[in-house]
PyMOL CGO cylinders between C-alpha atoms (Angstrom):
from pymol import cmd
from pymol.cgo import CYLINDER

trace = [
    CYLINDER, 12.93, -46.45, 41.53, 12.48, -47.95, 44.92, 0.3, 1, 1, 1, 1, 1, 1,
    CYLINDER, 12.48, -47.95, 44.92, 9.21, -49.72, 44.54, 0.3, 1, 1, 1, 1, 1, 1,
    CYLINDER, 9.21, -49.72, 44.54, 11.07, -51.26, 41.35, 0.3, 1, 1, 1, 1, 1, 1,
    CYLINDER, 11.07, -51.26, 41.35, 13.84, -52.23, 43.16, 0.3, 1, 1, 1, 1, 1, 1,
    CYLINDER, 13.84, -52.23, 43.16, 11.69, -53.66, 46.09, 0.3, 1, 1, 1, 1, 1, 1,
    CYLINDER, 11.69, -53.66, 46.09, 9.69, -55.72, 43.78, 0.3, 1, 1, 1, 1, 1, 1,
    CYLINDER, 9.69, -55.72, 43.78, 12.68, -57.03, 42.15, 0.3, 1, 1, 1, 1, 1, 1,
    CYLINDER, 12.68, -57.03, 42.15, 14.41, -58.03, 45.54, 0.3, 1, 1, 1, 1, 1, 1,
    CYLINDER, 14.41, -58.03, 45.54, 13.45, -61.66, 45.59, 0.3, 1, 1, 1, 1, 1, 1,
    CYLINDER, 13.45, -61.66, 45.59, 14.70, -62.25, 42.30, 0.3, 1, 1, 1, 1, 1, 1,
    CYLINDER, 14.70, -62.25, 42.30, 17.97, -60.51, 42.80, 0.3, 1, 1, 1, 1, 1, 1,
    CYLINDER, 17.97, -60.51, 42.80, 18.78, -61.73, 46.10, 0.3, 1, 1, 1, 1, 1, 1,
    CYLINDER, 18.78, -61.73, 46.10, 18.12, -65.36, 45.05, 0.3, 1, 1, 1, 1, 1, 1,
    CYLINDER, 18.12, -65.36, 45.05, 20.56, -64.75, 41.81, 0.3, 1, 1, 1, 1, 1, 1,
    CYLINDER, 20.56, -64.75, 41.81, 23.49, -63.55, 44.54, 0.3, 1, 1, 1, 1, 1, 1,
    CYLINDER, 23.49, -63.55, 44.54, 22.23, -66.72, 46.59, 0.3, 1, 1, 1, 1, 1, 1,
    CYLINDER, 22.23, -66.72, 46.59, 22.91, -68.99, 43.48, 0.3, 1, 1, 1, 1, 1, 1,
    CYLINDER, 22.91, -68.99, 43.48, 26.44, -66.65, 42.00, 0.3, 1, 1, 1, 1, 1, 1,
    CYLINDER, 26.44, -66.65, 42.00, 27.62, -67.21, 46.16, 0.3, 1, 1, 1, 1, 1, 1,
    CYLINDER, 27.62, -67.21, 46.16, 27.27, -70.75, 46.36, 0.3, 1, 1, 1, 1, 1, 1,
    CYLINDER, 27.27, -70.75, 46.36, 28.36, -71.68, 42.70, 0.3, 1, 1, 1, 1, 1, 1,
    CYLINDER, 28.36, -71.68, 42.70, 31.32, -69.24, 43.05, 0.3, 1, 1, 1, 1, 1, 1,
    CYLINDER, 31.32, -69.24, 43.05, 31.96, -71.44, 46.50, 0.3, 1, 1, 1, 1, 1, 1,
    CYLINDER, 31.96, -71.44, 46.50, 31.95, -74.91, 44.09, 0.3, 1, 1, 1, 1, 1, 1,
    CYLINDER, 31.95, -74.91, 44.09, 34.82, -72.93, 41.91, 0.3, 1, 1, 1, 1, 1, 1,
    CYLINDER, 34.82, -72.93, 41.91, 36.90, -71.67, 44.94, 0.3, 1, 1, 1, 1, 1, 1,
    CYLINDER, 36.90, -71.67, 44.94, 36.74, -75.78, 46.19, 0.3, 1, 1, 1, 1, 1, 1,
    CYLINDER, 36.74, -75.78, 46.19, 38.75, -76.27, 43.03, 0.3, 1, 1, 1, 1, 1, 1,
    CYLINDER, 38.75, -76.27, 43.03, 41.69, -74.07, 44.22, 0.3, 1, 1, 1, 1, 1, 1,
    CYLINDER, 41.69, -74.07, 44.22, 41.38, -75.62, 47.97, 0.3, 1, 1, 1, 1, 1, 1,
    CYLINDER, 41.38, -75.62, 47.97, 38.89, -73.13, 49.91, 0.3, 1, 1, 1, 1, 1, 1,
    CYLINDER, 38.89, -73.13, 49.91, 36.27, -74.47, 52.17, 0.3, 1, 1, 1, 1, 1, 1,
    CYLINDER, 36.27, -74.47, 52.17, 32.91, -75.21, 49.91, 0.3, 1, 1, 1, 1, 1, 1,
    CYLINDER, 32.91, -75.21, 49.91, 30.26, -72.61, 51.04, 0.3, 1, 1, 1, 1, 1, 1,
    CYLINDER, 30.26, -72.61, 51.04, 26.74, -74.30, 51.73, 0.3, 1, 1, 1, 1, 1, 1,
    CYLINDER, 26.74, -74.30, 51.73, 23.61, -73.83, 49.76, 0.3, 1, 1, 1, 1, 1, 1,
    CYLINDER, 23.61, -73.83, 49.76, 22.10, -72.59, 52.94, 0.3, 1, 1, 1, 1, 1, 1,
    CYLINDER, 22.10, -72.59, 52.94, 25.62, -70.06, 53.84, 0.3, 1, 1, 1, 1, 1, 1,
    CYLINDER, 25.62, -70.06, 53.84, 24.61, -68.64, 50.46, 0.3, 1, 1, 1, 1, 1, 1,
    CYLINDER, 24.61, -68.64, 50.46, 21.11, -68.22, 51.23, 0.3, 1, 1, 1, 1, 1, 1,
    CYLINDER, 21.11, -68.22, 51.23, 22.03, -66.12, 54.83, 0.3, 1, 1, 1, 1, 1, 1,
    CYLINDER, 22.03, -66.12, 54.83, 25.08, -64.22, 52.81, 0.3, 1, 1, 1, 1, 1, 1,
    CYLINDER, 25.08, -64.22, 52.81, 22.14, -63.38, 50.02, 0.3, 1, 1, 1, 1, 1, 1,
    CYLINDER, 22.14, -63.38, 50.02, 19.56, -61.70, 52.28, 0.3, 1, 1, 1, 1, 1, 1,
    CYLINDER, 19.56, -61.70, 52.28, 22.10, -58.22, 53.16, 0.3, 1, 1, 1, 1, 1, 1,
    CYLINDER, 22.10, -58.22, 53.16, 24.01, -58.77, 49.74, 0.3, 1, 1, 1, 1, 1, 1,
    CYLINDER, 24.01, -58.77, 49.74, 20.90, -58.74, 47.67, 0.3, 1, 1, 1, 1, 1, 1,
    CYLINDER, 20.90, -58.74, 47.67, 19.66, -55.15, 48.67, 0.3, 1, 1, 1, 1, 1, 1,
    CYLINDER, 19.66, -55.15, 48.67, 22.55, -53.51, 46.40, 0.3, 1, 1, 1, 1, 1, 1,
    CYLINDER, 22.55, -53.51, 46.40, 22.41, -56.15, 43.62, 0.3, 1, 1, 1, 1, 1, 1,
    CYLINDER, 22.41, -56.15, 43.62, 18.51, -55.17, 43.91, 0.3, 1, 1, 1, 1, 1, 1,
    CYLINDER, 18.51, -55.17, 43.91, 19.05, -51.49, 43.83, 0.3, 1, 1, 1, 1, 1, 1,
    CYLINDER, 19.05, -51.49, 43.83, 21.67, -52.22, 40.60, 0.3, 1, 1, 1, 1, 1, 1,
    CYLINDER, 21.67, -52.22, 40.60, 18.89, -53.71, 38.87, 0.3, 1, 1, 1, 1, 1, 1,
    CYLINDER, 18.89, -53.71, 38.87, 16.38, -51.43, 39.46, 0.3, 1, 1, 1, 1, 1, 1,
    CYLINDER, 16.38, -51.43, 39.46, 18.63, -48.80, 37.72, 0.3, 1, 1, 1, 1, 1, 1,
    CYLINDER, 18.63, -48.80, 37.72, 19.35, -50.88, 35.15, 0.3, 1, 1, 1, 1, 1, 1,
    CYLINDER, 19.35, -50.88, 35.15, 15.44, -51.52, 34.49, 0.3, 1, 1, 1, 1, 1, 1,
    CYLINDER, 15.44, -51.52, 34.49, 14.76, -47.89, 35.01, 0.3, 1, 1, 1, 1, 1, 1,
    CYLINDER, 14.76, -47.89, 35.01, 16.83, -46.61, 32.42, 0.3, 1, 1, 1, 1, 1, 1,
    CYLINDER, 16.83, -46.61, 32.42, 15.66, -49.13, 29.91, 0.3, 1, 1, 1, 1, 1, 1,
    CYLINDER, 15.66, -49.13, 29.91, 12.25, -48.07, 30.33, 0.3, 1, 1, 1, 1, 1, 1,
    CYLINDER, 12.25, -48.07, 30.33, 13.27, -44.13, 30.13, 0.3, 1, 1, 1, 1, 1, 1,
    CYLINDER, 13.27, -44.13, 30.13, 15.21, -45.31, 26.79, 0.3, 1, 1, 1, 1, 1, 1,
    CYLINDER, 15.21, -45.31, 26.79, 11.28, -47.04, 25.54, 0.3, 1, 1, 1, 1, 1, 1,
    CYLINDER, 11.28, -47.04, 25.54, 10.13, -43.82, 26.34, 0.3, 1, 1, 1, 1, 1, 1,
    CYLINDER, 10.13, -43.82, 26.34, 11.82, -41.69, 24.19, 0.3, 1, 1, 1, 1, 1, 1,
]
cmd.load_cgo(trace, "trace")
């Protein structure tokens, strides 16, 4: 499950990267500080590894499910 969830690290890190800075355009509504698309890109890098591992499960027991 780690090689899957190292392959899908890119993907998953720049979806956090994307969710941080759009959640960041919401939270300007209610009067916090806008986070920057670059912010979101250093905040992505330590907060993808989990979202990446998440995935990886989630991918792993889809294909165990094909399997049966």
């Amino acid at each position: 499950m780690w090689k899957l969830s190292i392959l899908l690290y890119p993907a998953t890190a720049l979806a956090v990267a994307i969710n941080l800075f759009l959640a960041g355009l919401v939270l300007h509504g209610l009067g916090f500080s806008v986070i920057s698309p670059i912010t979101a890109l250093w905040w992505c890098l330590p907060l993808g590894a989990p979202a990446s591992w998440l995935a990886g499960r989630w991918v792993r027991g889809l294909m165990d499910e094909a399997d049966r």
